[in-house]
Every structure is written in C-alpha cells, then in structure tokens.
C-alpha positions as CSV (number, residue, x, y, z in Angstrom):
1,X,0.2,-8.0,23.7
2,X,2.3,-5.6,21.9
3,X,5.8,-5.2,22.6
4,X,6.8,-1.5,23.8
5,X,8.7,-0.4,20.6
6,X,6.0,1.9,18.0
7,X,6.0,1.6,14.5
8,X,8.7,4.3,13.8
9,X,11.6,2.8,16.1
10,X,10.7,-0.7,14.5
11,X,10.8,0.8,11.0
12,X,14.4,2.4,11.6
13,X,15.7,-0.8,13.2
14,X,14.4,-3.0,10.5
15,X,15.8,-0.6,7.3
16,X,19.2,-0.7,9.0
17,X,19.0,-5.2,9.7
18,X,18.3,-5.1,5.8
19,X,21.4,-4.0,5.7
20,X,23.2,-0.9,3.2
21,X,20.7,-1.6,-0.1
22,X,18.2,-0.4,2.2
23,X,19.9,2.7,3.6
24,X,17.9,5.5,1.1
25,X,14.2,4.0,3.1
26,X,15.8,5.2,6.0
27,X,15.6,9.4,4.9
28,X,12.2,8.7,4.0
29,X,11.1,6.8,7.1
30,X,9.0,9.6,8.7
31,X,6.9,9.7,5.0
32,X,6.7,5.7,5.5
33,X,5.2,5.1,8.9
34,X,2.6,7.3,9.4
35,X,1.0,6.3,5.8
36,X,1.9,2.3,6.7
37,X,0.7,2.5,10.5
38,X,-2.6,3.4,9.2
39,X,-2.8,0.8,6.1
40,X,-1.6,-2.0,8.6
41,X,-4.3,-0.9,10.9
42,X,-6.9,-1.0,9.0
43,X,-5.7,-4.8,7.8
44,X,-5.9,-5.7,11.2
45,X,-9.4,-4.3,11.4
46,X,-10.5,-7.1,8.8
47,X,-10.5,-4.6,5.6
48,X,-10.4,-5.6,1.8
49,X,-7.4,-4.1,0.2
50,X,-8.0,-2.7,-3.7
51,X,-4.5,-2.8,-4.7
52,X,-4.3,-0.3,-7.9
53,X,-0.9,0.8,-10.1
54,X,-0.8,2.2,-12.7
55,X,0.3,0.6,-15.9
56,X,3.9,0.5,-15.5
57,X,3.8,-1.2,-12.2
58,X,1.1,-3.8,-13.3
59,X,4.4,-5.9,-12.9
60,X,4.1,-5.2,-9.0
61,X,0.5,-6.0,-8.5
62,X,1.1,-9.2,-10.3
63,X,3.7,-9.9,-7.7
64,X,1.8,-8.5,-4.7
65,X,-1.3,-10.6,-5.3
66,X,1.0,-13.4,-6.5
67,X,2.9,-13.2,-2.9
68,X,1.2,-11.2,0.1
69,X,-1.2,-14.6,0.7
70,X,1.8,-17.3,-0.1
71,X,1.8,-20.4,1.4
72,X,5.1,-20.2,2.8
73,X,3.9,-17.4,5.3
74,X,2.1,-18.3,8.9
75,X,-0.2,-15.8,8.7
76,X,-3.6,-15.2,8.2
77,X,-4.9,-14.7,4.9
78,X,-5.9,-11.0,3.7
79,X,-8.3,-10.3,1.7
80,X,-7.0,-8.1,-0.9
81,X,-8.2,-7.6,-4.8
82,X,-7.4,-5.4,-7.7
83,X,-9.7,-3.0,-8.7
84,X,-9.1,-4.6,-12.7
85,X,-10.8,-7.9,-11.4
86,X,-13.5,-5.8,-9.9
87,X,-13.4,-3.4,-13.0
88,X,-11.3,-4.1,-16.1
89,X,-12.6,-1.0,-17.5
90,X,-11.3,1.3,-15.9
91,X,-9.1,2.9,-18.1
92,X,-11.8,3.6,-20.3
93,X,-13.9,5.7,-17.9
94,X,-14.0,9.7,-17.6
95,X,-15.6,11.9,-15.4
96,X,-16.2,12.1,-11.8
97,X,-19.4,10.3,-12.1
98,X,-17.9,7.4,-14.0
99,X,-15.9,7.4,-10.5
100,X,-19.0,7.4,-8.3
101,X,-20.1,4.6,-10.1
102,X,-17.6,2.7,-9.8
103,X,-17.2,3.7,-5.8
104,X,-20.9,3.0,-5.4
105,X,-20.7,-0.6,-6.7
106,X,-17.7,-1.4,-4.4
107,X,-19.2,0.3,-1.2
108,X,-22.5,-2.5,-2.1
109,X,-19.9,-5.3,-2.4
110,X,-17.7,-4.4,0.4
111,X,-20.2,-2.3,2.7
112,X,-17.4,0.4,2.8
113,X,-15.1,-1.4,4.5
114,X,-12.3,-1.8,2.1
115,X,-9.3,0.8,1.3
116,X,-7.4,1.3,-1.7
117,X,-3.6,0.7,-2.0
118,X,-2.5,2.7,-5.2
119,X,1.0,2.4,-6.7
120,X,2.2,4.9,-9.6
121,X,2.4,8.4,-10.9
122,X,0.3,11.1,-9.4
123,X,-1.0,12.1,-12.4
124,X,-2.3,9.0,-13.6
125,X,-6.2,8.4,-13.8
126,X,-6.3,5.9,-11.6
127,X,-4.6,7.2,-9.0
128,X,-8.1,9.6,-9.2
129,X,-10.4,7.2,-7.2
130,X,-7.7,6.7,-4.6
131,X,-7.3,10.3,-4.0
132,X,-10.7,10.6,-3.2
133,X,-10.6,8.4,-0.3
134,X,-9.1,9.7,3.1
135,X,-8.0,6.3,4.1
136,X,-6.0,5.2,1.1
137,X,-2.3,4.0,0.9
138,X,-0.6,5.7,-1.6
139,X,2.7,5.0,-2.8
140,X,2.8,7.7,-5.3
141,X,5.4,9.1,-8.0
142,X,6.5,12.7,-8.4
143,X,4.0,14.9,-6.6
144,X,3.6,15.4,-2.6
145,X,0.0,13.4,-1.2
146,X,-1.0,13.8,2.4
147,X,-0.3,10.5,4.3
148,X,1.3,8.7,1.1
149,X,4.7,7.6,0.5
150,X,6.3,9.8,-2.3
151,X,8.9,8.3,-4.7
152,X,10.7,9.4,-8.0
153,X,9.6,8.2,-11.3
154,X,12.6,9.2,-13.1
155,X,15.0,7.0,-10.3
156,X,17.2,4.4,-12.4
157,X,16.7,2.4,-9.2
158,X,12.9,2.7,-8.5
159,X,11.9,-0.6,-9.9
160,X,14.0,-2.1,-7.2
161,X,13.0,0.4,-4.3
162,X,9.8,-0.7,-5.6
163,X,10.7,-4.5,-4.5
164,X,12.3,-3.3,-1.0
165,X,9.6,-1.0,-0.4
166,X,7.3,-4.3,-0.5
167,X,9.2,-6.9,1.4
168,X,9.2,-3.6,4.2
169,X,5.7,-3.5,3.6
170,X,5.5,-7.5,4.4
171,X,7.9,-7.4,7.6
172,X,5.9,-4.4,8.7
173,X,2.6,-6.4,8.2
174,X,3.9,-9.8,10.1
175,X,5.1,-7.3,13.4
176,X,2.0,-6.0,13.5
177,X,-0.2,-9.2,13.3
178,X,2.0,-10.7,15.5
179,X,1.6,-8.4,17.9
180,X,5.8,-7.6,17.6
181,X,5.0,-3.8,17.0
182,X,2.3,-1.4,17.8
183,X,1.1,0.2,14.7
184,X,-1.4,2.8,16.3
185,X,1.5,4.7,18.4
C-alpha cells in the first residue's frame, strides 16, 4: 500500500536529491503538487492524456510522447495522445463553437474520460480548450490559472526548467504507480 509520506513532503525531498539545478522547483512546490496530485490521479484512474503546447514547446511534446512510454521504464504503458494527431487543425479554428466541436468528437472517442495536459503561454489559442476543462494540467506561461503550474516565458532558463519540470513529472508518476507516495493526500 502506500507509504505514509503525501505528495508534498515527497515533492520537497525529491527537488532537494536532484540536487542545486533543481533548487528554484522548490519555491514553487506548493503551485506543483496540488496541480500534479490531481493529474497523477487521474493516470492512475486509467485516463487518456491530450498533451497540448503551444508552438514553441512543440519541441517538448515531441519529447514527452517520444519518452513518457520508453522501453527502458518498468511501468505500465499510459495512454497519452496529442490533440494534433487527433486534430491537426487546430490552429485554424475560431470561435467557441469550433471548440465544442472539437470537445464533442473527443468526448465520442474517449467517453469523457480523458484530460488535457497543456504546456505554453496563457494567451495562446490553444491553451482555450484546456481552460475550459476543470480537470486539466496546466503548465502555463505568464498569467496565474487555478490548479496549474505558472512559469515565465521571458526566463533565459525556461527551456531547461521545462526539461526538470518533466523528469519531476516522471519521478512523481513512478512513486505514485508504485504505490511509493500517496497522491490523493
């Protein structure tokens, strides 16, 4: 069963083992776990991910759907997809009911049991249908979102928060499946 340490006392004990790169995760901590608890609980629930950046960080979601399901990792396989592959028109869309649209044909494939992980500015139009779901993960630029992890676009360093962010992200996601941390505390 779970160990007795939550998700917040893992998180701060795991920034500091990474060591002094890692040291700026540790201020924003208390933005990190409650947004992560409830992403890594709904992976354990069996949801699809919809990973989603914007187009500066396309580079990430290559990387993330490149590595999250590698075969060097003992874990099992998540589903997770990007909502290009499931709509490589996005960008092209405007409107709200472009938007439902787009939800409504993803609630018929995934029977609503999917949440999206957005990466990139705030003010970017696809972080629009991630916003309008309560139970997205938002790792979001320059603007303050409940239950997302905020981060500064204009950072010299962000591209390589970005990458420490992740392999947080992946350590998190192995404690939990493995029954190391308790995510819902």
């Amino acid at each position: 069963m779970f160990n007795d340490i939550d998700f917040a006392q893992w998180s701060l004990e795991t920034i500091r083992e990474e060591g002094s790169s890692f040291s700026w995760l540790e201020e924003l901590r208390f933005d990190w776990t409650p947004a992560t608890s409830i992403a890594l609980e709904q992976i354990l629930n069996g949801q699809t991910i919809i990973l989603i950046t914007d187009d500066k960080r396309k580079w990430l979601q290559n990387y993330i759907l490149y590595t999250i399901n590698s075969e060097k990792f003992d874990r099992p396989l998540l589903p997770i997809v990007s909502l290009d592959s499931l709509y490589p028109h996005y960008n092209n869309i405007s409107g709200g009911d472009k938007i439902n649209i787009i939800e409504n044909m993803i609630n018929l494939s995934l029977k609503d049991d999917y949440f999206f992980w957005y990466i990139g500015s705030g003010d970017n139009k696809k972080a629009d249908i991630a916003k309008r779901k309560n139970n997205s993960y938002l790792w979001i630029f320059d603007e303050e979102y409940v239950n997302s992890f905020n981060l500064k676009s204009y950072d010299k360093y962000l591209d390589i928060k970005l990458l420490q962010v992740y392999r947080l992200f992946d350590l998190s996601l192995n404690a939990a499946m493995f029954g190391e941390v308790d995510v819902t505390s």
